[in-house]
C-alpha positions as CSV (number, residue, x, y, z in Angstrom):
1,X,28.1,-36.9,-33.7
2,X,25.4,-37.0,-36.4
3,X,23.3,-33.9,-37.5
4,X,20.7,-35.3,-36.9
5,X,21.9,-35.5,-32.8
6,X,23.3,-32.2,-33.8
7,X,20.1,-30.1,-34.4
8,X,18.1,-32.1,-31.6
9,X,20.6,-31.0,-28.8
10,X,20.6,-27.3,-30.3
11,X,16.6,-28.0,-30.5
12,X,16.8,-29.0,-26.7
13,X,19.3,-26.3,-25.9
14,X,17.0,-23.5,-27.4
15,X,14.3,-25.1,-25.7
16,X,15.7,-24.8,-22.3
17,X,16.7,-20.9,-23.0
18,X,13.2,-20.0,-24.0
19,X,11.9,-21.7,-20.2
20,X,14.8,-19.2,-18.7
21,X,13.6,-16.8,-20.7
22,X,9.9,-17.1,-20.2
23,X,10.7,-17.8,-16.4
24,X,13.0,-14.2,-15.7
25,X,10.1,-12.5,-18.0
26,X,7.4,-13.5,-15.5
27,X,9.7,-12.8,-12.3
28,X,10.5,-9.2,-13.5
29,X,6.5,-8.7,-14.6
30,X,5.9,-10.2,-10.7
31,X,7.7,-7.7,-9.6
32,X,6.5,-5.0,-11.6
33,X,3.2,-5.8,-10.1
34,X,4.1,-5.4,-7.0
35,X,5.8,-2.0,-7.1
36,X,3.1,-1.0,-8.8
37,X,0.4,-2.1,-5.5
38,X,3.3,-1.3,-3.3
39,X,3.2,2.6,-5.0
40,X,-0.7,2.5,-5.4
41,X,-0.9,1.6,-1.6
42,X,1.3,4.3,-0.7
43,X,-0.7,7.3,-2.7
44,X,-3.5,5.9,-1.0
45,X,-1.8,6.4,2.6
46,X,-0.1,10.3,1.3
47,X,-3.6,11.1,0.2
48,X,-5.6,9.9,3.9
49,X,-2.6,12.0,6.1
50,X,-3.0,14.5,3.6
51,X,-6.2,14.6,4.7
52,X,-6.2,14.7,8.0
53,X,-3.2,17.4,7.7
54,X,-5.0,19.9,5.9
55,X,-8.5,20.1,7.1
56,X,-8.7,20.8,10.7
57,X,-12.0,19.5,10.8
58,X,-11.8,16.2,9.8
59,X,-8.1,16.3,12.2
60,X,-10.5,17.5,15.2
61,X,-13.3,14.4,14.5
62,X,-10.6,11.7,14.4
63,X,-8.8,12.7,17.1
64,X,-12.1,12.7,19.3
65,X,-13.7,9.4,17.7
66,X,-10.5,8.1,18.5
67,X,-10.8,9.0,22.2
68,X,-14.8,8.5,22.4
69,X,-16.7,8.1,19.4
70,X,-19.8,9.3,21.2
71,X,-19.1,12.5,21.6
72,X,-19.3,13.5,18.2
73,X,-22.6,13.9,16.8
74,X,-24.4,11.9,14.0
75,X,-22.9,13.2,11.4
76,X,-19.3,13.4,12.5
77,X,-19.7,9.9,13.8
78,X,-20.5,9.0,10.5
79,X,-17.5,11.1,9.1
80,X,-15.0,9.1,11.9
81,X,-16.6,5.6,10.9
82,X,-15.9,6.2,7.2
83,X,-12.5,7.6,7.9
84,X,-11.7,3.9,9.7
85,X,-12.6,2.5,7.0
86,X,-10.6,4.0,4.1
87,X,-7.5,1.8,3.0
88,X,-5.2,3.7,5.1
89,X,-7.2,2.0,8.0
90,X,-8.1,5.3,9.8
91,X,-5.4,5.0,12.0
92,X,-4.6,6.2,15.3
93,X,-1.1,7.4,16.7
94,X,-2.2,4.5,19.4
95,X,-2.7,1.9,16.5
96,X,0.5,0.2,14.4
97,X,1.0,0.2,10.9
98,X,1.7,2.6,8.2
99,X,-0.7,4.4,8.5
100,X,-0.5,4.9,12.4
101,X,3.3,5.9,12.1
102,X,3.0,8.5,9.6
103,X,0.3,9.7,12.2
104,X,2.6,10.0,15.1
105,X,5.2,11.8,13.0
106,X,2.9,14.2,12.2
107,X,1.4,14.3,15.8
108,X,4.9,15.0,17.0
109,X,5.2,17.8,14.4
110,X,2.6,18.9,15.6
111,X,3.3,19.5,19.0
112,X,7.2,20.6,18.4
């Protein structure tokens, strides 16, 4: 074999380790992202139980919007809408999802 044919199949050999390179680089940053938003979503959850766990208030206003909104009055109504709305979806121990299950563990705590 020439060296000419010699330094383009090392060329062509560094080449294709720089793609594998570049390629497990942007898979581990991917996923790095994602734990991130995975953890981000998660504080975000903590924070709304926290919520409703440590201010009866806001606890007694959820759990009657969640029955019949119009009992509350203007201003709680407003305080239940909001709620629904954060990121943790204002859940309900009736509802599914994360937030709704960390609702009815702490419902059953609750009660026990």
């Amino acid at each position: 074999m020439s060296r000419k044919a010699i330094r383009e199949t090392l060329g062509f050999i560094g080449v294709i380790a720089s793609l594998i390179f570049v390629g497990l680089e942007i898979h581990q940053n991917t996923l790095a992202s994602r734990a991130a938003a995975i953890q981000e979503s998660t504080n975000v959850v903590r924070q709304q139980v926290q919520m409703f766990v440590t201010d009866a208030e806001v606890n007694r206003i959820n759990m009657i919007g969640a029955e019949d909104p119009s009992q509350l009055n203007v201003e709680e109504q407003e305080s239940f809408w909001l709620s629904r709305a954060s990121p943790a979806g204002g859940a309900t121990a009736n509802d599914s999802g994360i937030g709704a299950s960390l609702l009815r563990r702490i419902s059953a705590f609750r009660t026990a």
